[in-house]
C-alpha positions in Angstrom: 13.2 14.6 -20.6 10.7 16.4 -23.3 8.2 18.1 -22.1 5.4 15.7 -23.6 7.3 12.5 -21.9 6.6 14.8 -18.7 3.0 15.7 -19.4 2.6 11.7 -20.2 3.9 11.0 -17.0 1.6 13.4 -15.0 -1.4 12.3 -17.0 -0.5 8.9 -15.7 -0.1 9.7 -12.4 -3.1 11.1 -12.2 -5.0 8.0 -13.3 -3.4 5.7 -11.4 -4.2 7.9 -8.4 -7.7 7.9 -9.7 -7.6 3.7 -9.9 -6.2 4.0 -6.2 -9.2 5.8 -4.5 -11.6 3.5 -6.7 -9.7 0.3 -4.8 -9.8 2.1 -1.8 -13.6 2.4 -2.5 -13.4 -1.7 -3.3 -12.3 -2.4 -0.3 -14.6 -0.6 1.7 -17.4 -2.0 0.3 -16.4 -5.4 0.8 -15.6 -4.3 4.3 -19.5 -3.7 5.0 -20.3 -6.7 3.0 -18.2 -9.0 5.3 -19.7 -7.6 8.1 -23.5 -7.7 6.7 -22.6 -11.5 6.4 -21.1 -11.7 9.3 -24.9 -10.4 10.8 -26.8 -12.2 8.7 -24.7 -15.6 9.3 -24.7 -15.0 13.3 -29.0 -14.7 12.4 -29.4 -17.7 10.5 -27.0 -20.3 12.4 -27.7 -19.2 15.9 -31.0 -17.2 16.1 -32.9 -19.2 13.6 -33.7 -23.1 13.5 -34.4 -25.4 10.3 -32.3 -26.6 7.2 -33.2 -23.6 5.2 -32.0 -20.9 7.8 -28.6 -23.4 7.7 -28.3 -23.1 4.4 -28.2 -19.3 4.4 -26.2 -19.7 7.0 -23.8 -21.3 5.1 -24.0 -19.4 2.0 -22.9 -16.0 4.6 -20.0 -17.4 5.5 -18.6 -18.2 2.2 -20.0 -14.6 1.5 -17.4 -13.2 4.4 -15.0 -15.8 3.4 -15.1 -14.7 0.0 -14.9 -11.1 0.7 -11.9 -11.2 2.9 -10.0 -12.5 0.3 -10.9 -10.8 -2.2 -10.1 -7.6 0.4 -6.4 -9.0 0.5 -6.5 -9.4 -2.9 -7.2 -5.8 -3.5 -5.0 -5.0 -0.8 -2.6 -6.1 -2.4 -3.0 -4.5 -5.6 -3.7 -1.3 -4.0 0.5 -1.5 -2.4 1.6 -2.3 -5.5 -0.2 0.4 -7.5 0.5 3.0 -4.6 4.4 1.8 -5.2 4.4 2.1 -9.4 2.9 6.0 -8.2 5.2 6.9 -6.2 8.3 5.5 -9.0 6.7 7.5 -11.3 6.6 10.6 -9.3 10.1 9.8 -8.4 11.2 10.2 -12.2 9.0 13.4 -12.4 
């Protein structure tokens, strides 16, 4: 291995560890909007009467609904990328 093809390879680890805490970050923040929705859906469907407190209602819990998957979805990439590091440090 050349030195370069190693400095390539730290360069690049250092990246994708930088793309790891910024999913990390991701996920947290659709963490606290889940549960903002989850508040503001619990407000509007069981605190509050009428058709347009419903309809926020509604739009919340495709809010949460949306954010959880899209948590998974992150999740996901975040084990994935975390495993691509951790073969790269192995070949370091």
């Amino acid at each position: 291995m050349t030195p370069q093809t190693k400095q390539q390879k730290i360069k690049e680890i250092e990246y994708q560890t930088r793309m790891l805490k910024n999913l990390k970050n991701w996920i947290r923040n659709l963490l606290i909007f889940s549960s903002i929705g989850v508040a503001v859906a619990y407000w509007a469907l069981k605190i509050q009467e009428g058709p347009l407190f419903t309809a926020v209602g509604v739009v919340s819990v495709i809010f949460i609904v949306l954010s959880v998957v899209l948590s998974g979805v992150i999740g996901f990439a975040f084990k994935n990328g975390k495993s691509n590091v951790d073969k790269i440090i192995r070949q370091v």
